[in-house]
KEKE-3310 file (N, C-alpha, C; in steps of 0.2 Angstrom, whole numbers, plus 5000, padded with zeros to 4 digits):
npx = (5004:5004:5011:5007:5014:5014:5012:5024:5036:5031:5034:5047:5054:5050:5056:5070:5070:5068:5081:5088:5085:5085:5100:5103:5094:5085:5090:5090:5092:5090:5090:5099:5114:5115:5105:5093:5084:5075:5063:5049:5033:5020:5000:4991:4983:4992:4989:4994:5011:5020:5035:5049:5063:5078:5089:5104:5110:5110:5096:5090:5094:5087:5074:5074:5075:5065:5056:5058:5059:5042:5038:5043:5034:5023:5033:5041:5031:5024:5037:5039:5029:5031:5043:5042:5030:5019:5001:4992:5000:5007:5000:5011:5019:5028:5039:5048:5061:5068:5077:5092:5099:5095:5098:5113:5119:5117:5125:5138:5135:5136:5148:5156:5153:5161:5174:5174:5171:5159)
npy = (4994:5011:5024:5039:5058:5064:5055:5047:5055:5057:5044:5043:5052:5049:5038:5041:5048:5039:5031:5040:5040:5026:5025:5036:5042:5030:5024:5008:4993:4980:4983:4977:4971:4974:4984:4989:5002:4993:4998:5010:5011:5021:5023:5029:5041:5041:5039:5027:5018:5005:4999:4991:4982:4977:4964:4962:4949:4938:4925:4928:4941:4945:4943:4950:4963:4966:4969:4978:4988:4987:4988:5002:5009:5019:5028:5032:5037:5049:5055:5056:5062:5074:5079:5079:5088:5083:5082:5071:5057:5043:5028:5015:4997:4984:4976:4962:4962:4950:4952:4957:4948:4936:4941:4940:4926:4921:4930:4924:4909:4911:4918:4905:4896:4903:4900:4888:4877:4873)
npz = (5000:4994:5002:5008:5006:5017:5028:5024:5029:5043:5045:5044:5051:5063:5062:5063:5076:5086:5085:5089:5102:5106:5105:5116:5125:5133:5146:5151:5156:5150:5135:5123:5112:5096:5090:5078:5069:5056:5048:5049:5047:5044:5047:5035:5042:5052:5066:5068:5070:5064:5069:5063:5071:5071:5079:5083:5090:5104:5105:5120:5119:5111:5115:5126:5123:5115:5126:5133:5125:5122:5134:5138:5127:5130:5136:5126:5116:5120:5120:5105:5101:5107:5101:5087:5087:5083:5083:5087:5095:5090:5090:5092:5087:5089:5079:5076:5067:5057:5046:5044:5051:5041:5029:5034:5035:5022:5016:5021:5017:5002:5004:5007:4996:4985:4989:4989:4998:5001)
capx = (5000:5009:5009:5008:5019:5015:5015:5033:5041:5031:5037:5056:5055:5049:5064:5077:5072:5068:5085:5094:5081:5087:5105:5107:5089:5083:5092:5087:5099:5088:5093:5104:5113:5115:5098:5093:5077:5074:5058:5043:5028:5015:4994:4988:4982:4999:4988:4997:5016:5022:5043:5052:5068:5083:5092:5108:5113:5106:5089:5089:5092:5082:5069:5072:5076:5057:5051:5061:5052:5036:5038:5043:5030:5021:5035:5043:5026:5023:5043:5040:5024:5033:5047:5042:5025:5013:4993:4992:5007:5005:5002:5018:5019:5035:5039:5055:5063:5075:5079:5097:5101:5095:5107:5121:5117:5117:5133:5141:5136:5139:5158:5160:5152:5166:5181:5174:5169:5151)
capy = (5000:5017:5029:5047:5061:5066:5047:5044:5060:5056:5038:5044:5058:5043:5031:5046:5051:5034:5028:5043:5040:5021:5025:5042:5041:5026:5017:5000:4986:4974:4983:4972:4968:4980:4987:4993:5000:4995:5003:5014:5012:5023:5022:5036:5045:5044:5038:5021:5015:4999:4999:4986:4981:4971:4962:4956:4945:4931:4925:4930:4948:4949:4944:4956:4971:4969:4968:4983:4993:4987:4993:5008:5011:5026:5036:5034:5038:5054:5060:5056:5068:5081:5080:5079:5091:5079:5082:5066:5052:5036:5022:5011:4992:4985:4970:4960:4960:4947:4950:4956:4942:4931:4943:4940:4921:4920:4932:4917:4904:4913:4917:4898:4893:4907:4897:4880:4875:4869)
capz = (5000:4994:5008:5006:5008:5025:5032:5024:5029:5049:5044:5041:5058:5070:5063:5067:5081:5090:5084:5095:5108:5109:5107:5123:5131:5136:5151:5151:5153:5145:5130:5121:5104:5091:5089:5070:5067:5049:5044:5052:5042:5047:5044:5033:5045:5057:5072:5073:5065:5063:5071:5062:5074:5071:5085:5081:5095:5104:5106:5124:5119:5105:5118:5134:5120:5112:5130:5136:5121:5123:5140:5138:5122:5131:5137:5119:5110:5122:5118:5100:5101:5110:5097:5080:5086:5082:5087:5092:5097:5082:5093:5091:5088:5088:5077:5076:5058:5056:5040:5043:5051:5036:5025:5035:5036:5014:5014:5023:5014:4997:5004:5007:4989:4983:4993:4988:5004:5002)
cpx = (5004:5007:5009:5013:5020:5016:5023:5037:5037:5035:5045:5058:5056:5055:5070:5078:5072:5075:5089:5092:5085:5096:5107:5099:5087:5088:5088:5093:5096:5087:5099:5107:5115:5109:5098:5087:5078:5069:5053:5039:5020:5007:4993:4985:4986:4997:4992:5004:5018:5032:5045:5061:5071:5086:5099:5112:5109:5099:5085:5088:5090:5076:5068:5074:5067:5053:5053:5057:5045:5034:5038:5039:5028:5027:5041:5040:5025:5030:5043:5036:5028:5041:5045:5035:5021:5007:4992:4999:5002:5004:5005:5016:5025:5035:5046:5057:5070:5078:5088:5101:5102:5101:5111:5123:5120:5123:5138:5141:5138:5146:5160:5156:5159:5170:5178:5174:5164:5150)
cpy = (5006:5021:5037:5054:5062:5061:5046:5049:5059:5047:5037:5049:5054:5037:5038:5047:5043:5030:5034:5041:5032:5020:5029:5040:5038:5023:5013:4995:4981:4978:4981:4970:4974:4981:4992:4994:4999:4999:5002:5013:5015:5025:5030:5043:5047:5041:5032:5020:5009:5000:4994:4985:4976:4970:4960:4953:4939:4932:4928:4938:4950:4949:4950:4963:4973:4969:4975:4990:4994:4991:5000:5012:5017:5029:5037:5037:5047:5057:5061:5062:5073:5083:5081:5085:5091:5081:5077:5060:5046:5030:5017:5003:4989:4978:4965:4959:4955:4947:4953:4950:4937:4933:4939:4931:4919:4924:4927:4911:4906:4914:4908:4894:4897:4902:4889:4875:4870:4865)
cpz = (5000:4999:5005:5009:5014:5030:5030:5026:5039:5050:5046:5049:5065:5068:5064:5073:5087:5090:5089:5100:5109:5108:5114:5126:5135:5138:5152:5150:5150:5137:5127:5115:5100:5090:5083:5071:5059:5046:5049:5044:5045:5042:5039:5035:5051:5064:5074:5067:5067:5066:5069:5065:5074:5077:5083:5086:5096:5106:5114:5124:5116:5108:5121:5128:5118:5120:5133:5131:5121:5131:5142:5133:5122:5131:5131:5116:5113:5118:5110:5098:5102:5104:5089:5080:5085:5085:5089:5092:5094:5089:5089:5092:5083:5087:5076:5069:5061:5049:5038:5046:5045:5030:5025:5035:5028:5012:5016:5015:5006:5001:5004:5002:4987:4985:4989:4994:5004:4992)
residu = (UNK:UNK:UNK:UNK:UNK:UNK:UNK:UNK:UNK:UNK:UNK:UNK:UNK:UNK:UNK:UNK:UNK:UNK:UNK:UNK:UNK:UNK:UNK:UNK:UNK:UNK:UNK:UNK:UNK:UNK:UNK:UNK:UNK:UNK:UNK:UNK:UNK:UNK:UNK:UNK:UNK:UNK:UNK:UNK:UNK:UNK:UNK:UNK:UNK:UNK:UNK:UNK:UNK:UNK:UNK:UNK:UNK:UNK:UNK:UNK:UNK:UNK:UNK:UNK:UNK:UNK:UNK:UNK:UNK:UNK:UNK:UNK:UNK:UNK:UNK:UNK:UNK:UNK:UNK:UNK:UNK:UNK:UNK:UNK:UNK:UNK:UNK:UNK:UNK:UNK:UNK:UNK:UNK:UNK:UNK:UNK:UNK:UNK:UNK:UNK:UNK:UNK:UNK:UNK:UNK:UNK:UNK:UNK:UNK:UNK:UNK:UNK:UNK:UNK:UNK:UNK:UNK:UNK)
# end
């Protein structure tokens, strides 16, 4: 579904700012791993977005990271509101992409088809 201007430019503003927000603001030690957001997709009307977050570690922190986000949901959704200027804060739901994993997973076995390994 194509999104429209104003969804992909609050789409592109909530994957910035969440991405400093979970580098300097939120303390939490159940943050874990490399944490990527891949992509925000947000409804047409901006009330709710989609967070697509990669983990790249183990399955233990790919766990306590999505639970430490869903935890902190509101006082992400309020700071995003008060940051971007929003009328209303998109309600957030946060879904685990593994698809950099599977990359880095197919960059392997291609190098060890290259080498003559496999």
């Amino acid at each position: 579904m194509p999104q429209g201007q104003r969804s992909l430019r609050v789409s592109q503003s909530i994957k910035r700012e969440l991405s400093h927000m979970i580098q300097r603001d939120i303390k939490d030690e159940r943050l874990k791993g490399l944490i990527s957001i891949v992509e925000v997709e947000c409804s047409a009307d901006c009330r709710s977005a989609k967070v697509f977050i990669s983990v790249l570690g183990s399955e233990e922190e790919e766990s306590s990271t999505m639970t430490a986000l869903v935890d902190k949901t509101g006082m992400i959704r309020g700071e995003i509101c008060r940051r971007l200027r929003l009328r209303f804060a998109p309600e957030l739901h946060f879904r685990l992409d593994r698809s950099l994993e599977r990359g880095s997973k197919v960059t392997d076995l291609l190098n060890k088809i290259e080498r003559g390994e496999v």
